[in-house]
C-alpha atoms as a printed R data frame, in Angstrom:
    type eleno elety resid chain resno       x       y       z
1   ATOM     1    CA   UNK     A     1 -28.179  27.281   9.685
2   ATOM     2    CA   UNK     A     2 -29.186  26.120   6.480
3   ATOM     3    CA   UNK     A     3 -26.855  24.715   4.075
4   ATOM     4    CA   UNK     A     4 -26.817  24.389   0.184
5   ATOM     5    CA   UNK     A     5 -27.168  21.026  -1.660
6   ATOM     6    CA   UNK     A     6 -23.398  21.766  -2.525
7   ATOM     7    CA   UNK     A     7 -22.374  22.165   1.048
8   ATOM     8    CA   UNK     A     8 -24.029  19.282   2.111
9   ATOM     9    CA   UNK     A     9 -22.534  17.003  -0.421
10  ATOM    10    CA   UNK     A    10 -19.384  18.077   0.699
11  ATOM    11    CA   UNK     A    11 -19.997  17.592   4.198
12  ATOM    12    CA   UNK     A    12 -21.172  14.196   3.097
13  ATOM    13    CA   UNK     A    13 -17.822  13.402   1.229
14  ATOM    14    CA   UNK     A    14 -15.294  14.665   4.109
15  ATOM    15    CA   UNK     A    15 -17.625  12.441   6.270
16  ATOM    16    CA   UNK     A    16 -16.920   9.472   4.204
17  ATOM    17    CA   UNK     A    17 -13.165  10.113   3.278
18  ATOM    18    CA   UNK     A    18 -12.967  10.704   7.228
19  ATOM    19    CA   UNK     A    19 -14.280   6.980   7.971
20  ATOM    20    CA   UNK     A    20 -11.913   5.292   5.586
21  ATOM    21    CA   UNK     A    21  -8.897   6.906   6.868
22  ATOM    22    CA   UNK     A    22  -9.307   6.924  10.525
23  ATOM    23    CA   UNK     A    23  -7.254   5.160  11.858
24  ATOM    24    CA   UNK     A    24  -8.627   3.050  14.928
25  ATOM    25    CA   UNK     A    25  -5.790   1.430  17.384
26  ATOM    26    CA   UNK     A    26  -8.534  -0.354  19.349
27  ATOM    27    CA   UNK     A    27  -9.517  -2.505  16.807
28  ATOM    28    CA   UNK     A    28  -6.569  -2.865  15.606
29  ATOM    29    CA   UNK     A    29  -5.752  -4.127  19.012
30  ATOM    30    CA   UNK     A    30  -8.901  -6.180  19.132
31  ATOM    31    CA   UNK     A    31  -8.775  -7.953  16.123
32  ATOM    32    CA   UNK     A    32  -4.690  -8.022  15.103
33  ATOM    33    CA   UNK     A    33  -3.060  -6.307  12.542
34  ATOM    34    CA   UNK     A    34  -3.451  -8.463   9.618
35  ATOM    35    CA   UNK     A    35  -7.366  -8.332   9.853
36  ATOM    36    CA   UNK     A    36  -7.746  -4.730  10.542
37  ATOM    37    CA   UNK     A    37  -4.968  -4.037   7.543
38  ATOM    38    CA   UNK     A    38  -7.481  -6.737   5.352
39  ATOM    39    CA   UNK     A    39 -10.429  -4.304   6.673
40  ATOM    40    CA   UNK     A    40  -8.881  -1.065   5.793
41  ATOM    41    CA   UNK     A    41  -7.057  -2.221   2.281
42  ATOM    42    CA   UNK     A    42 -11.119  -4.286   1.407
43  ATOM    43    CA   UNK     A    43 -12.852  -0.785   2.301
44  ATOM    44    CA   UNK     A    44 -10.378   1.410   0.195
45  ATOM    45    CA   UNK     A    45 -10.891  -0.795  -3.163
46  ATOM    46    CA   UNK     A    46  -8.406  -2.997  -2.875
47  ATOM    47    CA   UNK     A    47  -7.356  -7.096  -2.457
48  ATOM    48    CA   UNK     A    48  -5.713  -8.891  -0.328
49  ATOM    49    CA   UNK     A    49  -4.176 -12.477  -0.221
50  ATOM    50    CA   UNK     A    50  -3.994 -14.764   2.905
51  ATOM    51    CA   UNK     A    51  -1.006 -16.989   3.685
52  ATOM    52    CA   UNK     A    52  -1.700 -20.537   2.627
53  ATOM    53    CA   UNK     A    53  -4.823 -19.802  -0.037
54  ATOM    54    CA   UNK     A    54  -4.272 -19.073  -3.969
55  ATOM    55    CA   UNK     A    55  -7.471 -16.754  -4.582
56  ATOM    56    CA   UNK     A    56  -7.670 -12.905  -4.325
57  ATOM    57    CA   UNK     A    57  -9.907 -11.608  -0.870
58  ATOM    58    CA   UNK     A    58 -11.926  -8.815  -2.470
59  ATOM    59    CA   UNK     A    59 -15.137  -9.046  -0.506
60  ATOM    60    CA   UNK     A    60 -15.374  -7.258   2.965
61  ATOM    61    CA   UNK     A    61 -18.460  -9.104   4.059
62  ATOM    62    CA   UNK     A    62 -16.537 -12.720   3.078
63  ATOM    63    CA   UNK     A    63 -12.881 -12.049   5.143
64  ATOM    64    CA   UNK     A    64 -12.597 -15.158   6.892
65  ATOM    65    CA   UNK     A    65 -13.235 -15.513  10.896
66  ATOM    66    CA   UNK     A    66 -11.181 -17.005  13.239
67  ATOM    67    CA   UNK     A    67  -8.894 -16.840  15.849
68  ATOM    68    CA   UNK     A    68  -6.714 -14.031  16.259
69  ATOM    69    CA   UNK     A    69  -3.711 -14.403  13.725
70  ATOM    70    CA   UNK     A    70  -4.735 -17.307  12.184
71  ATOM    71    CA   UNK     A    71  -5.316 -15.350   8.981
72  ATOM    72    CA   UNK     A    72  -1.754 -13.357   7.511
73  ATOM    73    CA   UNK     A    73  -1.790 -11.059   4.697
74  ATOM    74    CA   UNK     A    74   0.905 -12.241   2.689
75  ATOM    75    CA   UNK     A    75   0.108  -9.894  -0.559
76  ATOM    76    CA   UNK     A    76  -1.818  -7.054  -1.930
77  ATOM    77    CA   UNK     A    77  -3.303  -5.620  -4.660
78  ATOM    78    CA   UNK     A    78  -3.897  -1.646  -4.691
79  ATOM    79    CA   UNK     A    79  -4.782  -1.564  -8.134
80  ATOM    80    CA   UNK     A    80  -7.297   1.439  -8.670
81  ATOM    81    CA   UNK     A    81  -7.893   1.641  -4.839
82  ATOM    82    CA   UNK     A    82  -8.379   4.627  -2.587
83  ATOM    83    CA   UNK     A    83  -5.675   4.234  -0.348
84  ATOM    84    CA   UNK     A    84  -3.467   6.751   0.942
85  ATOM    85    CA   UNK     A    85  -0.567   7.951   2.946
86  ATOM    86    CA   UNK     A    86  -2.947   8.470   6.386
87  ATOM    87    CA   UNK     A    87  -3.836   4.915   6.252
88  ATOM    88    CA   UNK     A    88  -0.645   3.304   6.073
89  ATOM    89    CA   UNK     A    89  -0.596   2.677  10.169
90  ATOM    90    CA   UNK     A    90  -2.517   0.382   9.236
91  ATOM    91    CA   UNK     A    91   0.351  -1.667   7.682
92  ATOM    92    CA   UNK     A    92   2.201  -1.950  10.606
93  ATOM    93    CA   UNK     A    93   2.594  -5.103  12.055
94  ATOM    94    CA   UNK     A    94   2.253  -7.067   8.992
95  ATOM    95    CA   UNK     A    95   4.806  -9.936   9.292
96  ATOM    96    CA   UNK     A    96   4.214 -12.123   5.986
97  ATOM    97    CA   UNK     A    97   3.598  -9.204   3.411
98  ATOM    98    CA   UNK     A    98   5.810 -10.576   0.230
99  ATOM    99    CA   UNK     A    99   4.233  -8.743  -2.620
100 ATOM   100    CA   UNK     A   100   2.604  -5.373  -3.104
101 ATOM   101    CA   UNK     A   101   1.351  -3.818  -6.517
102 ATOM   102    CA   UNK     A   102   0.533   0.019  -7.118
103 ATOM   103    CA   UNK     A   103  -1.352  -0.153 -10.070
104 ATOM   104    CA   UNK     A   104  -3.156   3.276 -11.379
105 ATOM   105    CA   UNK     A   105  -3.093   4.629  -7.964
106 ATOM   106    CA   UNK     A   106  -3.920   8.120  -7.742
107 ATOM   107    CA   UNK     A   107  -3.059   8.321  -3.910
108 ATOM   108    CA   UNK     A   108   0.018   7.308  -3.826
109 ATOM   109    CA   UNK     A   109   2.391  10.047  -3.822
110 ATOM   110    CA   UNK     A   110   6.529   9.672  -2.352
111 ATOM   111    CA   UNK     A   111   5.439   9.996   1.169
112 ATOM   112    CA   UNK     A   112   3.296   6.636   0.929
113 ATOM   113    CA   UNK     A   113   6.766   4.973  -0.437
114 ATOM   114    CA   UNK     A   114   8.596   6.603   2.412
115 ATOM   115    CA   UNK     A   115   6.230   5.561   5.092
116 ATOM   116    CA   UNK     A   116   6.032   1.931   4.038
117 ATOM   117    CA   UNK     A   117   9.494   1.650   3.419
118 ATOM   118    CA   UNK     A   118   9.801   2.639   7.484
119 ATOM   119    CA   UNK     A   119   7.615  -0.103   8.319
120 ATOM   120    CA   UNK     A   120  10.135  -2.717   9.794
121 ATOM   121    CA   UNK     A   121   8.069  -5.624   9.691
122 ATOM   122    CA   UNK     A   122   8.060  -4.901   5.850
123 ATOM   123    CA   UNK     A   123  11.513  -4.059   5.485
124 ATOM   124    CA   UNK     A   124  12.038  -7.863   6.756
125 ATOM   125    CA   UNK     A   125   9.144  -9.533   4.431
126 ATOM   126    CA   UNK     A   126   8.399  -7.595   1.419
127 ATOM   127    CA   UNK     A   127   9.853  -9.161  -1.728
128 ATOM   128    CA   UNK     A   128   8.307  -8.008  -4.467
129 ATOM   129    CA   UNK     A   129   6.561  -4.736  -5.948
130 ATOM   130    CA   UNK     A   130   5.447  -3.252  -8.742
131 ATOM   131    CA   UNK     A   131   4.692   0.519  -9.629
132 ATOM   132    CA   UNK     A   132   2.663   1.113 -12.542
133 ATOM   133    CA   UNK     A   133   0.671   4.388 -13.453
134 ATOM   134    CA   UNK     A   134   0.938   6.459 -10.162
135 ATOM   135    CA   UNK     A   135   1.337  10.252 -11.078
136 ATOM   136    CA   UNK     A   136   2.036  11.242  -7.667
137 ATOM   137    CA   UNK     A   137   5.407   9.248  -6.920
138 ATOM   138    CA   UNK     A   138   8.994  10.367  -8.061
139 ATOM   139    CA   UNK     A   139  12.518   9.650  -7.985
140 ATOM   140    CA   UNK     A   140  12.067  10.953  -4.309
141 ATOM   141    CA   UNK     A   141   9.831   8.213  -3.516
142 ATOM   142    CA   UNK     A   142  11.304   5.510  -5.830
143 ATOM   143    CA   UNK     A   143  14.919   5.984  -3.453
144 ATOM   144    CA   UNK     A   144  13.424   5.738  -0.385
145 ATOM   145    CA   UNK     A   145  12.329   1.824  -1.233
146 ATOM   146    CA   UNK     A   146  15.607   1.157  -0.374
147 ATOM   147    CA   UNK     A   147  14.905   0.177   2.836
148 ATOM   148    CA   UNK     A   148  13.102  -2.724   1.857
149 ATOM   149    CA   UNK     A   149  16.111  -5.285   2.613
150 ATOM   150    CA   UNK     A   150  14.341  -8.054   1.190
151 ATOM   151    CA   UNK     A   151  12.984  -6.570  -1.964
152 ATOM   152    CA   UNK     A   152  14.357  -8.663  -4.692
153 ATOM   153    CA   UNK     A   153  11.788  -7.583  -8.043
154 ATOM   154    CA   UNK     A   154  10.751  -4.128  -8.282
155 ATOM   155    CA   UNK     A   155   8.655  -3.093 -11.790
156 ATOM   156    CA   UNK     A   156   8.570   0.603 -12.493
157 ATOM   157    CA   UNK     A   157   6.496   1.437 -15.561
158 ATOM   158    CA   UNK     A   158   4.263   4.687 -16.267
159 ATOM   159    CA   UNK     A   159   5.248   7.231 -13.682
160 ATOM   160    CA   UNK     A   160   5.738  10.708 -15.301
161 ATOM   161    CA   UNK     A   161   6.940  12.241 -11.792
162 ATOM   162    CA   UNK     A   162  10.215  10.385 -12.380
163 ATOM   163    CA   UNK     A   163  12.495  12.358 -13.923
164 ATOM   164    CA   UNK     A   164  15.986  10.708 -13.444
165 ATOM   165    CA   UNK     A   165  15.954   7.242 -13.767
166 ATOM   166    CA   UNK     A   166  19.159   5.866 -14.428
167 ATOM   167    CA   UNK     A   167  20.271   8.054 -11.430
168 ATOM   168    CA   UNK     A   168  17.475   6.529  -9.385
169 ATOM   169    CA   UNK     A   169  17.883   2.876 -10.658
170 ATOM   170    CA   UNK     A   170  21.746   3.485  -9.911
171 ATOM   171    CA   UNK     A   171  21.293   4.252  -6.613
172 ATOM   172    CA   UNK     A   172  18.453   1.870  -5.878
173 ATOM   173    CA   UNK     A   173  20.735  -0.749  -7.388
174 ATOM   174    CA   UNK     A   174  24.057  -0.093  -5.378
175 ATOM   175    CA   UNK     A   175  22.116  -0.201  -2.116
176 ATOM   176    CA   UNK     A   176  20.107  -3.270  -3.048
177 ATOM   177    CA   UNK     A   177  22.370  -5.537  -4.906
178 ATOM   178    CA   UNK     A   178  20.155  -8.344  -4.957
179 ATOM   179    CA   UNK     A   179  17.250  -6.347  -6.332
180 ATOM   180    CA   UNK     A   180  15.904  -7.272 -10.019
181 ATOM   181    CA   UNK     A   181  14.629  -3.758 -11.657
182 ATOM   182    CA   UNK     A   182  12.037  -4.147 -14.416
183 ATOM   183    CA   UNK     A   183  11.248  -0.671 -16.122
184 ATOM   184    CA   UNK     A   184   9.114   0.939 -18.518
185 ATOM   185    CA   UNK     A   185   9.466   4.482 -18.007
186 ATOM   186    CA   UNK     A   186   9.907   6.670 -20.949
């Protein structure tokens, strides 16, 4: 069988997509959750931030070794990143997770916001998020946060695909009465 330049450049991309989704349990198993997360989050374009240290992990081939655990993710930084809703297993587990920004992620759509808000360990430790330029996510999405028990600051700014915000922010409000809402939505 011979196949086109076109073909084969799309065989080429699936490939590729394929690798940075896949999710694989063994290593997760192998190496914890909070360096496989780092591994995933590093591959798809994005940053992460260990426990204890004040600069930005950006560099896959410079995560930190060590013993298992010794490293927790305790923020990240999506920001123009690849990552999507198939890769979120890979949150699970995460313990010390505080802070997460969505910035100008094309991804992200209101099934990413409902799968992270089912994550328990986040539900427990995520504190703050922001939400800026993602198309994809809606009221939908922006209700299901409410999960998040902990979430105390939550900036909302750019997102066309939310259409009712007062109803949203209302809701989001009476269910977390603790939570500061920042918006910019027009």
């Amino acid at each position: 069988m011979c196949l086109s330049t076109r073909q084969k450049s799309v065989l080429l991309l699936a490939a590729i997509i394929l690798k940075y989704i896949f999710i694989d349990y063994e290593r997760i198993k192998a190496v914890g959750p909070d360096r496989a997360a780092a591994e995933w989050l590093l591959r798809c374009g994005a940053k992460v931030r260990f426990r204890g240290f004040d600069r930005w992990q950006h560099d896959y081939n410079g995560l930190p070794t060590g013993p298992l655990g010794r490293y927790r993710i305790e923020a990240i930084d999506a920001t123009e990143s690849c990552i999507m809703y198939r890769g979120f297993d890979h949150l699970e587990g995460l313990e010390h997770v505080e802070e997460i920004r969505f910035n100008k992620c094309i991804y992200i759509e209101d099934t990413c916001l409902e799968r992270l808000s089912q994550i328990k360990t986040l539900q427990d430790s995520l504190k703050n998020m922001t939400m800026v330029s993602c198309g994809n996510v809606t009221d939908k999405g922006i209700i299901t946060l409410h999960h998040l028990r902990k979430l105390e600051w939550l900036l909302l700014s750019d997102l066309p695909g939310v259409k009712d915000k007062d109803q949203t922010v209302d809701r989001l409000q009476t269910a977390l009465p603790r939570l500061t809402i920042e918006l910019d939505l027009a």
